[in-house]
Backbone as a printed PyTorch tensor [residue, N CA C, xyz], in Angstrom:
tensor([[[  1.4460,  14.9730,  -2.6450],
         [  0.8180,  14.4500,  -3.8280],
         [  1.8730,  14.0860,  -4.8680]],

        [[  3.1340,  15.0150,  -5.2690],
         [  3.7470,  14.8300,  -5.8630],
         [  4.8570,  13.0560,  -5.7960]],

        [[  4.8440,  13.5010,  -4.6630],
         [  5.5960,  12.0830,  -3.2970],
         [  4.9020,  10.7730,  -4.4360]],

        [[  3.7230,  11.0690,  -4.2090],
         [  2.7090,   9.6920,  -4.4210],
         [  2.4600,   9.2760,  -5.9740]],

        [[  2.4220,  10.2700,  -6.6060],
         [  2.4510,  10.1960,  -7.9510],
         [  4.1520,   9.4930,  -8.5230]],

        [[  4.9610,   9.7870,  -8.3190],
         [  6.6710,   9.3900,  -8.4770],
         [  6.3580,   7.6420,  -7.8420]],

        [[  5.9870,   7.6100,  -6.9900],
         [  6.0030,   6.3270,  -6.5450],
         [  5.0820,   5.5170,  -7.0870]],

        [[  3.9880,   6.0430,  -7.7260],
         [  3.1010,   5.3720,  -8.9820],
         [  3.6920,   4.8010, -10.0970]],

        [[  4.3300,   6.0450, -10.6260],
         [  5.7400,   6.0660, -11.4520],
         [  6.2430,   4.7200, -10.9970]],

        [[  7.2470,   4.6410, -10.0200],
         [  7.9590,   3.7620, -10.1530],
         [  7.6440,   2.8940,  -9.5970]],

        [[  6.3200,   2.0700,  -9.3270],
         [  5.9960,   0.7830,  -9.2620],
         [  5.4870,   0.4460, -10.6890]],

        [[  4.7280,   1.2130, -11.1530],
         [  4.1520,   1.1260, -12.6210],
         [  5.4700,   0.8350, -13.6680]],

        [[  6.4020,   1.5760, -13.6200],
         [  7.3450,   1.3950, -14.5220],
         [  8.5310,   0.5690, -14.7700]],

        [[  8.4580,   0.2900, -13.2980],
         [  9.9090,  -0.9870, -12.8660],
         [  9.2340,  -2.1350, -12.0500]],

        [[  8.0570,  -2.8100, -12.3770],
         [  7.7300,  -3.7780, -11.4460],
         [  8.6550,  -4.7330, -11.2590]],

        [[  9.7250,  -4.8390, -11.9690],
         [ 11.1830,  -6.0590, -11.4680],
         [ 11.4520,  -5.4570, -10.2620]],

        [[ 11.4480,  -4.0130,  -9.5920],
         [ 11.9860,  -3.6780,  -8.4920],
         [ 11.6460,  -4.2950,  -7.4770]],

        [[  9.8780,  -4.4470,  -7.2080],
         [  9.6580,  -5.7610,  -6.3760],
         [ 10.1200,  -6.6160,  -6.0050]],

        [[ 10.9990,  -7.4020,  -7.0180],
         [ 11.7490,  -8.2960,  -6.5180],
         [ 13.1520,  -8.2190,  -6.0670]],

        [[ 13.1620,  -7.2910,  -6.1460],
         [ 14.5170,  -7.0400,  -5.2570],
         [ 13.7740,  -7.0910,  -3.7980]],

        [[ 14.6000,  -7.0270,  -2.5870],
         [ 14.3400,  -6.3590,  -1.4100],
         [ 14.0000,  -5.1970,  -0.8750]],

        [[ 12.6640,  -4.6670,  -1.1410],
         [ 12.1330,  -3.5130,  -1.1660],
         [ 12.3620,  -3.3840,   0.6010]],

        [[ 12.5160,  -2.1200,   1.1180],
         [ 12.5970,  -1.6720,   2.4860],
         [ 11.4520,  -1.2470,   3.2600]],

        [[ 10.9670,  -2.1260,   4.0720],
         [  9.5300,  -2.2280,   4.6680],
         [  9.0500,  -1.0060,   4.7540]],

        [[  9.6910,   0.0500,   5.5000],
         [  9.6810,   1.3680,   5.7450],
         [  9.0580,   2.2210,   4.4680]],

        [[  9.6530,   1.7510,   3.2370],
         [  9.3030,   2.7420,   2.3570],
         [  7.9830,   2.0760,   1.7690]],

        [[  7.9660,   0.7330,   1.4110],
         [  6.3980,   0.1410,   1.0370],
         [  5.3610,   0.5160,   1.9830]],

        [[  5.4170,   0.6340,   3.1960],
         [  4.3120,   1.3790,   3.8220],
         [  3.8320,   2.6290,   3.7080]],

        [[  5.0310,   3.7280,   3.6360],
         [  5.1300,   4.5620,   2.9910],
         [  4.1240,   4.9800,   1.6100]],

        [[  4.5120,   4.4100,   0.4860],
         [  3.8420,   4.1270,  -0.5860],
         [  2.4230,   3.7240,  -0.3490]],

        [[  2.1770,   2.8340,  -0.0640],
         [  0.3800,   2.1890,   0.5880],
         [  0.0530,   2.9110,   1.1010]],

        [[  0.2650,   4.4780,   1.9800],
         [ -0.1660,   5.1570,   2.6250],
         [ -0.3100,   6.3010,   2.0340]],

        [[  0.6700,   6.7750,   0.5750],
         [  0.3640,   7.9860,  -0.0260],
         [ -1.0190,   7.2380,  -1.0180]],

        [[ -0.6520,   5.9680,  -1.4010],
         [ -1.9410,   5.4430,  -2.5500],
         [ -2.9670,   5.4540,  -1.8060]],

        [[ -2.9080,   5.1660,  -0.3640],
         [ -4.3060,   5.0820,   0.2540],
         [ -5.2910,   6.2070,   0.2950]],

        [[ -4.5290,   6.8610,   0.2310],
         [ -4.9930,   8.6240,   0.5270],
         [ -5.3280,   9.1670,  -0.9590]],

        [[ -5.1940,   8.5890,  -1.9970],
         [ -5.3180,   9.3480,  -3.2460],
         [ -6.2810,   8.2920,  -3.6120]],

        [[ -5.9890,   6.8340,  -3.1120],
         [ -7.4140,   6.0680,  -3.4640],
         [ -8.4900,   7.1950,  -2.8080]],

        [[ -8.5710,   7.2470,  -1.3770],
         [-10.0400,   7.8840,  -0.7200],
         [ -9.9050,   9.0670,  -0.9470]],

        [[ -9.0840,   9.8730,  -1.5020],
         [ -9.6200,  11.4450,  -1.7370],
         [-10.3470,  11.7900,  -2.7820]],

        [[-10.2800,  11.1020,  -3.8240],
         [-10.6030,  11.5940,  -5.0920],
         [-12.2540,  11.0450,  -5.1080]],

        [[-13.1150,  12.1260,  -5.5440],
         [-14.7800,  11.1890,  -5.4940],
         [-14.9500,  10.6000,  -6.9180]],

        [[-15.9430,  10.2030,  -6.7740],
         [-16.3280,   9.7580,  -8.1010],
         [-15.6970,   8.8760,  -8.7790]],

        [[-15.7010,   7.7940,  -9.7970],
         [-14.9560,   7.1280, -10.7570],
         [-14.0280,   7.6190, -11.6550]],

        [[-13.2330,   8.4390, -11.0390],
         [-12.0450,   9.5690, -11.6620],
         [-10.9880,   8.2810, -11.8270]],

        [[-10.4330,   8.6050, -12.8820],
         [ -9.4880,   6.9840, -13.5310],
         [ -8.2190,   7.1320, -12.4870]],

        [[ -8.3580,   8.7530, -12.1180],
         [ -6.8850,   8.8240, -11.2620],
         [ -7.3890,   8.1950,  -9.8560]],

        [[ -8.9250,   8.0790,  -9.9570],
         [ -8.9250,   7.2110,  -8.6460],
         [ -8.4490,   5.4850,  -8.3330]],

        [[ -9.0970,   5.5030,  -9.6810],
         [ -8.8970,   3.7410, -10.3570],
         [ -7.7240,   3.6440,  -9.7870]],

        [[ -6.7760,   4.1190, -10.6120],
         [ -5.2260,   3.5260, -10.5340],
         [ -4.5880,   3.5990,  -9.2070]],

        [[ -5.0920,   4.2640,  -8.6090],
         [ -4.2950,   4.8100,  -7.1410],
         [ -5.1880,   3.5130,  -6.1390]],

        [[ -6.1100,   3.2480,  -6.0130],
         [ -6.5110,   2.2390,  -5.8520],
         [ -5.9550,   0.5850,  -6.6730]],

        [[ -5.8860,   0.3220,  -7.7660],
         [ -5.4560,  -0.9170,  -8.8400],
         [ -4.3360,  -0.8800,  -7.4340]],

        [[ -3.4900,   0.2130,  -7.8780],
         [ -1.6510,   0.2440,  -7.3200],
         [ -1.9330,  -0.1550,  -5.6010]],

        [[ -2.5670,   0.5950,  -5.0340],
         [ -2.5800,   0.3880,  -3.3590],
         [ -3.0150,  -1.3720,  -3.5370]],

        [[ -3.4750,  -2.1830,  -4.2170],
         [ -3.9470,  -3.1170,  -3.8440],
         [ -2.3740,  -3.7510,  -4.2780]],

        [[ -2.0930,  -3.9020,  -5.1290],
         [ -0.4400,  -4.3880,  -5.5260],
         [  0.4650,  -4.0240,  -4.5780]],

        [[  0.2680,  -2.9210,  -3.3570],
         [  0.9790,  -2.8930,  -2.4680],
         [  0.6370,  -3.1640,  -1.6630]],

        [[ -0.5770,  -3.5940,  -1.7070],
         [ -0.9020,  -4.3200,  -0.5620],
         [ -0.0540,  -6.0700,  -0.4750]],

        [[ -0.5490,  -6.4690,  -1.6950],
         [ -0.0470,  -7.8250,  -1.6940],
         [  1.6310,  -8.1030,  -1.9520]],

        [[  2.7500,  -6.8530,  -2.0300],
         [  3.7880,  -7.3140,  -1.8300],
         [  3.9790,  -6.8270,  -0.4930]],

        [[  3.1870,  -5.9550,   0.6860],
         [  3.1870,  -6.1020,   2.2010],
         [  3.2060,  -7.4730,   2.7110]],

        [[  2.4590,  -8.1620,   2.1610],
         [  1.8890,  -9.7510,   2.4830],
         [  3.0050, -10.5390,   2.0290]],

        [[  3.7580, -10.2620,   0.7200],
         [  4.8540, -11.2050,   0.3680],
         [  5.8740, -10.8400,   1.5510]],

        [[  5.8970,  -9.7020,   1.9090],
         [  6.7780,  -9.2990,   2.8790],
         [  6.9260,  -9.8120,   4.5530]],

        [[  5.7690, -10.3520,   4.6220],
         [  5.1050, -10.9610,   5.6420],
         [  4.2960, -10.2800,   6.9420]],

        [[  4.1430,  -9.0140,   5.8050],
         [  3.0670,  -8.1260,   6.8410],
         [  1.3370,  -8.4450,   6.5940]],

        [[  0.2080,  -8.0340,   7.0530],
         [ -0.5890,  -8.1930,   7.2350],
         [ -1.7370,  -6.6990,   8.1930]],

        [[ -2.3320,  -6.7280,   7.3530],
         [ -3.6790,  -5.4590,   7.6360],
         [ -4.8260,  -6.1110,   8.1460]],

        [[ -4.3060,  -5.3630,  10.0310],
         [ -5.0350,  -5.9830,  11.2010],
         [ -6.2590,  -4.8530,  11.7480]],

        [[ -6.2200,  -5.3120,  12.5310],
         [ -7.7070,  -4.1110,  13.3260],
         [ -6.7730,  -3.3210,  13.9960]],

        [[ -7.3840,  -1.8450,  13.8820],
         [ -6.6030,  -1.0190,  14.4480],
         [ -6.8790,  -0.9970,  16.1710]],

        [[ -6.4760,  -0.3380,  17.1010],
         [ -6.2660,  -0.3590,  18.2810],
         [ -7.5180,   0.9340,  18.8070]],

        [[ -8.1560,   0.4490,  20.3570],
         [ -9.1060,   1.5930,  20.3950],
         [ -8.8000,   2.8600,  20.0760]],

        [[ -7.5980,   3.4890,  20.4300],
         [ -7.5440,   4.7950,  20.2360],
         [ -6.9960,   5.0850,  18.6380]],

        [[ -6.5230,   3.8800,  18.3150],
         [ -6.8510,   4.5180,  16.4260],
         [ -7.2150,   3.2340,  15.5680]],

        [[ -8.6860,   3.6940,  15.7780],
         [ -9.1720,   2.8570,  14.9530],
         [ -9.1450,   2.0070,  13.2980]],

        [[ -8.4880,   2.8220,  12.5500],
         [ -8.4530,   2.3670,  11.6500],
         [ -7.3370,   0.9290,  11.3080]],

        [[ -7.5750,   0.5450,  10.4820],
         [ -6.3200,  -0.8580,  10.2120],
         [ -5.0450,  -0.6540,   9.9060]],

        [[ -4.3430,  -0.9030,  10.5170],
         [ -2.7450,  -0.8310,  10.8600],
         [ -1.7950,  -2.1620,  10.3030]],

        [[ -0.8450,  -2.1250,   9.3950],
         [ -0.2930,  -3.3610,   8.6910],
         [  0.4750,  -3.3730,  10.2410]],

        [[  0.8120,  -4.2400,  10.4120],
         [  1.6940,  -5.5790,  11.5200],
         [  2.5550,  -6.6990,  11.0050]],

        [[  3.6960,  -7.1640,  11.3320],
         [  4.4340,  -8.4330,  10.9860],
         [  3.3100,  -9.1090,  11.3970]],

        [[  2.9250,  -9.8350,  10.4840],
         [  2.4060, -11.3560,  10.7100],
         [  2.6140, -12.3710,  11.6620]],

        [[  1.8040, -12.6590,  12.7260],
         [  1.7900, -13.7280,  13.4720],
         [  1.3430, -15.0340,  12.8070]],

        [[  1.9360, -16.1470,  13.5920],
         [  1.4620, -17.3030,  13.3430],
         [  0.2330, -17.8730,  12.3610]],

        [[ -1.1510, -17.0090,  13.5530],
         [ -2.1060, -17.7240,  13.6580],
         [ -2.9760, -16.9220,  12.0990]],

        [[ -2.1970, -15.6670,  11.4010],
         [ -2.8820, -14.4120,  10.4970],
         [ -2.5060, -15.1960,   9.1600]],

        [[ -3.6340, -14.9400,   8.4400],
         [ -3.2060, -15.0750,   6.8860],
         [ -2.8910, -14.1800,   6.3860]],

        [[ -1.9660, -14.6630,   5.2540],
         [ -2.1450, -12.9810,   4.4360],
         [ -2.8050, -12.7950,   3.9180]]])
């Protein structure tokens, strides 16, 4: 939790960092602690808001990155980011 909150921190506080060359490894990273603090929290808790607002902003520099959130595979179902093929939008 702590992990995820620091990295709130520092997308919230340095959005120029974006434009540097962020390291694929760690933006997934990040989308995956926000994802989890988006769906844990019930209710319209503001700490849900933001953890959600933020996962969606990491979502769309995945996409600048040229990844893309595909269908997950039978044995794990859920959606899995992938390099972008051809035929995928972001």
């Amino acid at each position: 939790m702590l992990r995820a909150l620091l990295a709130i921190l520092i997308v919230s506080a340095f959005p120029y960092a974006a434009r540097a060359q962020p390291r694929t490894l760690d933006v997934l990273s990040i989308y995956r602690d926000v994802n989890e603090m988006c769906r844990s929290w019930t209710d319209n808790d503001l700490h849900r808001v933001a953890a959600c607002n933020l996962r969606e902003k990491v979502a769309r520099l995945l996409n600048s990155m040229g990844y893309c959130l595909g269908e997950g595979s039978p044995d794990m179902p859920e959606k899995q980011w992938h390099k972008c093929k051809g035929h995928e939008l972001f």
